[in-house]
C-alpha positions as CSV (number, residue, x, y, z in Angstrom):
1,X,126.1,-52.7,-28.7
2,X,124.5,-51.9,-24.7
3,X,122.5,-48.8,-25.1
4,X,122.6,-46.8,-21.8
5,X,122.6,-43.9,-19.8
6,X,123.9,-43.8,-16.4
7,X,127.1,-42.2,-15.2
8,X,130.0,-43.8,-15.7
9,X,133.6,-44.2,-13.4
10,X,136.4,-45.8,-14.9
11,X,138.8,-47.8,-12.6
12,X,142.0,-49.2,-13.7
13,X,142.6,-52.1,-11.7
14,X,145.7,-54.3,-12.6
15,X,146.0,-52.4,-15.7
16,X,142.5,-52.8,-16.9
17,X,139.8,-50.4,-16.9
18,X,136.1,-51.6,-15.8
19,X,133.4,-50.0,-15.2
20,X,130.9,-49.5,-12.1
21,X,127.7,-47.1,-11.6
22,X,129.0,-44.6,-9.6
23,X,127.0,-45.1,-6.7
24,X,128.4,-48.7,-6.4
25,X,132.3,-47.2,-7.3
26,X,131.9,-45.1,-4.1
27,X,131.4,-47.8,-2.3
28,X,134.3,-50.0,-3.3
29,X,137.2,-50.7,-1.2
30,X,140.2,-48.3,-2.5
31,X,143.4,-50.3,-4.0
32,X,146.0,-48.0,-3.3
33,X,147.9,-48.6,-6.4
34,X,144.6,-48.2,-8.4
35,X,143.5,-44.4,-9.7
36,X,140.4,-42.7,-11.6
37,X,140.1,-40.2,-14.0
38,X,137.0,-38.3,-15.2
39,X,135.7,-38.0,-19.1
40,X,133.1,-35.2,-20.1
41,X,132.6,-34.4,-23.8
42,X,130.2,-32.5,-25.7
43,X,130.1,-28.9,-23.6
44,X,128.2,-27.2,-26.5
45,X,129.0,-23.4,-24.8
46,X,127.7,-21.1,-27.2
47,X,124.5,-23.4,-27.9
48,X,121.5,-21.6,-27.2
49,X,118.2,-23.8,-28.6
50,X,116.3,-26.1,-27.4
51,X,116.6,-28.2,-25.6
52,X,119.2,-26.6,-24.1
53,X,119.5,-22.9,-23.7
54,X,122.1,-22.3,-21.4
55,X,124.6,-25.6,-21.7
56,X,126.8,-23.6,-19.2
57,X,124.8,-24.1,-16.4
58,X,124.6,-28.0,-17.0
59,X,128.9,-28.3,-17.4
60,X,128.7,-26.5,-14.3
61,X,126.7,-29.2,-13.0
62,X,129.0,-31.7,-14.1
63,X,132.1,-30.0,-12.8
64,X,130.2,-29.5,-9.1
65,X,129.8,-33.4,-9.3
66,X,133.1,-34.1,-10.1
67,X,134.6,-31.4,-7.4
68,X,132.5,-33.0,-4.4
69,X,133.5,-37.0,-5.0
70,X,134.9,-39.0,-2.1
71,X,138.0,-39.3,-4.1
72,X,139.2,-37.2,-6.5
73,X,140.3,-38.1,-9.5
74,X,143.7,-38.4,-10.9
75,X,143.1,-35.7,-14.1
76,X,140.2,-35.5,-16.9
77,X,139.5,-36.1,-20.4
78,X,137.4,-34.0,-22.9
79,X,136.2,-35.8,-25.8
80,X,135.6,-32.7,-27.6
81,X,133.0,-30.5,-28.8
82,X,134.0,-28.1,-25.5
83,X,132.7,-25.2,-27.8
84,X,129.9,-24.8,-30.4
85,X,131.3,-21.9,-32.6
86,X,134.6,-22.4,-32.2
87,X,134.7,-18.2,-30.8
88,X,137.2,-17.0,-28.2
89,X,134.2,-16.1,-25.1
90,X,133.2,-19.9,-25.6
91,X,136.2,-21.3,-25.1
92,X,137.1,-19.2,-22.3
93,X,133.6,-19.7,-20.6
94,X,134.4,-23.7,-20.7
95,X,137.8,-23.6,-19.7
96,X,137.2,-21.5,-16.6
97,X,134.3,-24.0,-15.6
98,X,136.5,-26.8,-16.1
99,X,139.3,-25.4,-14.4
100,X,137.4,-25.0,-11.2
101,X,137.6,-28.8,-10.8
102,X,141.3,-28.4,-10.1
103,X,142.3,-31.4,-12.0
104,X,144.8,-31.4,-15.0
105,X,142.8,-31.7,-18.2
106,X,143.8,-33.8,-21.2
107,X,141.6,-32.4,-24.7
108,X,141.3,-33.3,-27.9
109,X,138.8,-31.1,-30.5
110,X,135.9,-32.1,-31.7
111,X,134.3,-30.6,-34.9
112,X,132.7,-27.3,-33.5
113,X,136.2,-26.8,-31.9
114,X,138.0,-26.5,-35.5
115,X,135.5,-24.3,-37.5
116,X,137.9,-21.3,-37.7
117,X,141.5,-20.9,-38.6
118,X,142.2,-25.0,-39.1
119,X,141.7,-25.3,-35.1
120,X,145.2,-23.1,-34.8
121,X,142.8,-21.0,-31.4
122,X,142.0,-24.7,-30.2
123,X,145.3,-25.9,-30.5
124,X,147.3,-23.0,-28.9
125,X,144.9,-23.3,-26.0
126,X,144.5,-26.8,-25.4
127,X,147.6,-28.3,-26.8
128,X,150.2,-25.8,-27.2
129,X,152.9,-28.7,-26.9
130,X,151.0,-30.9,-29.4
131,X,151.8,-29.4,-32.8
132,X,148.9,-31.5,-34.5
133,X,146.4,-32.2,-31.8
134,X,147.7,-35.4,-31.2
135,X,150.1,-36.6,-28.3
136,X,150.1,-39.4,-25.5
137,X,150.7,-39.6,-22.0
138,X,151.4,-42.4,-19.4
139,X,149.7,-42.8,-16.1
140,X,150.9,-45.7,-13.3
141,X,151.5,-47.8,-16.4
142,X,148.6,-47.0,-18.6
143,X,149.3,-45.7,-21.3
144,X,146.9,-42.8,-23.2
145,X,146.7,-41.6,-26.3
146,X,144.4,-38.7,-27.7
147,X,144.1,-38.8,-31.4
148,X,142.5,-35.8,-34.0
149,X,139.7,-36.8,-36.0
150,X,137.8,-34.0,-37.1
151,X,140.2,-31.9,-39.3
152,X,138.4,-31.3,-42.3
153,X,135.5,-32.7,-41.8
154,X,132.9,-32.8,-44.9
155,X,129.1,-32.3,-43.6
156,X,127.6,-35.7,-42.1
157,X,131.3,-37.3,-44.0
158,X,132.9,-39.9,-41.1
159,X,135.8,-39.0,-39.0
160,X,139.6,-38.8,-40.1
161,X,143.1,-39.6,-39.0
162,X,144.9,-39.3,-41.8
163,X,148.2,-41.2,-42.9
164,X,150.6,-38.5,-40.4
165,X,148.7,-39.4,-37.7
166,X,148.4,-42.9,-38.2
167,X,152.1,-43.6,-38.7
168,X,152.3,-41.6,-35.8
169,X,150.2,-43.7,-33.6
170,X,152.5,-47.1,-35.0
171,X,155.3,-45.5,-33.7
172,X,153.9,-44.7,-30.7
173,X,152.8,-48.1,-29.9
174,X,155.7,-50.0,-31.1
175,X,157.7,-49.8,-28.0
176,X,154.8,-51.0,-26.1
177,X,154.6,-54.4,-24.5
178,X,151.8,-56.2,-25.6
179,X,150.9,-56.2,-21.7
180,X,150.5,-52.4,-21.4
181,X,147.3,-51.4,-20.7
182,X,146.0,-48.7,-23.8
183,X,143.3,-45.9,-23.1
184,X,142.6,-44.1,-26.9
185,X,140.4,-41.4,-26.8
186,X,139.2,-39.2,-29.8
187,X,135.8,-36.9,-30.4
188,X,134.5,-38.8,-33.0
189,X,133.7,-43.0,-32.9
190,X,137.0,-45.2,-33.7
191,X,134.3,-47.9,-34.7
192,X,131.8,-47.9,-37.1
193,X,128.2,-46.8,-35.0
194,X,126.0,-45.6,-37.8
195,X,128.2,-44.2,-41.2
196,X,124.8,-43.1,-42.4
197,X,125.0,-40.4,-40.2
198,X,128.7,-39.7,-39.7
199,X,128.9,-41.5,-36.8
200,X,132.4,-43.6,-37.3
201,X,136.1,-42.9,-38.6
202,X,137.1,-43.4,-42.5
203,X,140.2,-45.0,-41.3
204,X,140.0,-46.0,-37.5
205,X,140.3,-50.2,-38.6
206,X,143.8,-49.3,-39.4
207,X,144.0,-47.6,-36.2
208,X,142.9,-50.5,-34.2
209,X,144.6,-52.7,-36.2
210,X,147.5,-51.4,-34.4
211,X,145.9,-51.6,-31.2
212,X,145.1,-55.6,-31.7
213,X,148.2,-57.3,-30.1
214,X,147.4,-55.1,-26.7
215,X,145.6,-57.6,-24.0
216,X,143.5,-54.5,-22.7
217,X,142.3,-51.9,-24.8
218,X,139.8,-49.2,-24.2
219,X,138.7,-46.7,-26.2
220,X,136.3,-43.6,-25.5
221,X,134.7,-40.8,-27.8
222,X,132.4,-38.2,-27.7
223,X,130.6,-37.1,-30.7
224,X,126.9,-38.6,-30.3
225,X,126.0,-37.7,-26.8
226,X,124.9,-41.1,-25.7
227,X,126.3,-44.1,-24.8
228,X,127.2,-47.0,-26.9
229,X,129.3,-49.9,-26.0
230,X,130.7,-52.7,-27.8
231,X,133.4,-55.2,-26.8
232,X,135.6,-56.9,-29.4
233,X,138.3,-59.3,-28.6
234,X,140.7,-57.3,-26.4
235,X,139.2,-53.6,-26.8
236,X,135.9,-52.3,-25.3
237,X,134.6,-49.0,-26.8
238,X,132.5,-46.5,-25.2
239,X,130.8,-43.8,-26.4
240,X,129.9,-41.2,-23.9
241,X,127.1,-38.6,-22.8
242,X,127.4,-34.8,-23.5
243,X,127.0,-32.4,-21.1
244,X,124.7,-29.7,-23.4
245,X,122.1,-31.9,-25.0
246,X,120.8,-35.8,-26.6
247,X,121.0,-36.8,-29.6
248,X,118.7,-39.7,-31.2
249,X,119.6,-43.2,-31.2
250,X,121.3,-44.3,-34.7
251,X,118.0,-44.3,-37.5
252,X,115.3,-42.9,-34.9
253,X,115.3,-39.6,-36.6
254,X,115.6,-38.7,-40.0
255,X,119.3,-36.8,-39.3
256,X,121.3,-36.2,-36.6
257,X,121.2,-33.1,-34.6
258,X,120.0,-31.6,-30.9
259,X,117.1,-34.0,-30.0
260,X,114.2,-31.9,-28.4
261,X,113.2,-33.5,-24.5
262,X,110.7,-32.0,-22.0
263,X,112.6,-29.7,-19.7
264,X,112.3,-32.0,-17.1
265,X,113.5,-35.0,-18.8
266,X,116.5,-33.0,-20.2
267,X,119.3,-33.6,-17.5
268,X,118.6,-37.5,-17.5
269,X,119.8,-37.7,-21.1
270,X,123.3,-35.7,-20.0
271,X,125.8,-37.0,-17.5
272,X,129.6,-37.8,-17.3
273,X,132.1,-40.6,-17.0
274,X,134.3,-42.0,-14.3
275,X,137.2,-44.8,-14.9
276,X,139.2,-46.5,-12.7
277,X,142.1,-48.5,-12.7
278,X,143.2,-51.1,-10.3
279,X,146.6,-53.1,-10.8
280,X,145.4,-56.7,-11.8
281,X,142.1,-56.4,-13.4
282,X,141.9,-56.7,-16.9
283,X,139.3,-54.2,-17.6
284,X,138.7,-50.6,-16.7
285,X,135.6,-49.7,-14.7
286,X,133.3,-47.2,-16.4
287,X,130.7,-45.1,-14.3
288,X,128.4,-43.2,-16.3
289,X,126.3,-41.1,-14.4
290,X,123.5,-39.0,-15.9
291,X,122.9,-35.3,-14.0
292,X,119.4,-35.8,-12.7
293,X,121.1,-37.9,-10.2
294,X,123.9,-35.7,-8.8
């Protein structure tokens, strides 16, 4: 695992996504077959603590920095977490922000997005035509899937699927040539980061068992607001930044939780996510870029 924190752009070229800092990703020559899309996670509105007490100001930030790039993106991802109580004014604070980006917006919930009424209020509102949470989309041959792994979610207990959702995602796949490029994204890590703290899904080998005859594979979450990467064979994993506040690095702290920073310090530990695709490459390009650079 490659502890970081810069922001991140994800090209697809040639059906696989790499990644680039962003400054560098600016830079490159356009393919015009190739496309980028944005991933933020971990909004937070409704947090109000240290070190953070007004998260709405920094998704803001994010969102100005994804409106003035030199090319805009083909849509964007939340990982999840876009509220902290789960209550109807967050929710409509963060959509508004993210709406003013003007791209369309794929979401799947994190925890804090499911505390009331089973997620039903998340799920009307950011996938009414996704009965369960779940669903997939394709993009200039790329295919993506958002998968649900926070429903009933014990306290520090690892991520879920569930056995509906995983025969689900075989189906999905199976009329997939093993030459399709595969983008997974979920809130919580697919692979195991640190159980000790939560920070992994229950059943995500079977997942990516699934997953294993694909030549490129790459899969983002949310969840623990810093970045972690790990290749294995085929896939690459990345976990990304939040937008609202750090969290420690795996055993640095005896629990999880907000991580208190020096104001000043505070918007280099936040940032978002770029990926492109070009036709030809075998990986995606990832661009994190942390806030106190934008």
């Amino acid at each position: 695992m490659a502890w970081a924190g810069t922001g991140m752009l994800w090209t697809i070229r040639a059906g696989i996504p790499t990644s680039m800092l962003i400054e560098s990703a600016h830079a490159a020559e356009a393919d015009p077959n190739a496309f980028s899309f944005v991933q933020i996670s971990d909004s937070h509105i409704g947090f109000s603590k240290e070190p953070n007490l007004d998260p709405t100001s920094t998704l803001e930030q994010a969102i100005d920095a994804i409106k003035a790039a030199p090319r805009k993106p083909a849509f964007m991802i939340h990982t999840g977490d876009i509220s902290h109580l789960s209550k109807p004014g967050e929710l409509d604070t963060a959509e508004q922000i993210i709406r003013s980006a003007g791209l369309d917006v794929h979401y799947v919930p994190g925890e804090h997005d499911v505390l009331v009424d089973d997620g039903q209020t998340y799920l009307d509102r950011f996938a009414p035509k996704a009965p369960h949470g779940w669903y997939s989309f394709d993009q200039n041959g790329v295919h993506f899937i958002g998968l649900v792994n926070v429903m009933n979610l014990k306290s520090g207990g690892l991520g879920l699927l569930g056995d509906a959702q995983l025969d689900w995602l075989r189906r999905d796949l199976e009329t997939r040539t093993s030459s399709t490029p595969i983008v997974v994204f979920a809130h919580i890590p697919l692979w195991t980061v640190y159980p000790d703290w939560g920070w992994g899904t229950d059943d995500g080998a079977q997942a990516l068992g699934y997953l294993k005859r694909f030549g490129s594979v790459t899969v983002l979450n949310g969840h623990i607001h810093q970045v972690a990467q790990k290749v294995e064979g085929s896939m690459r994993f990345y976990t990304a930044m939040s937008t609202a506040f750090p969290q420690p690095a795996p055993g640095t702290a005896p629990s999880p939780g907000p991580m208190k920073v020096p104001a000043d310090q505070l918007r280099s530990l936040l940032g978002i996510r770029s990926i492109e695709y070009v036709p030809g490459n075998a990986t995606l390009a990832v661009v994190d870029t942390r806030l106190s650079t934008l």
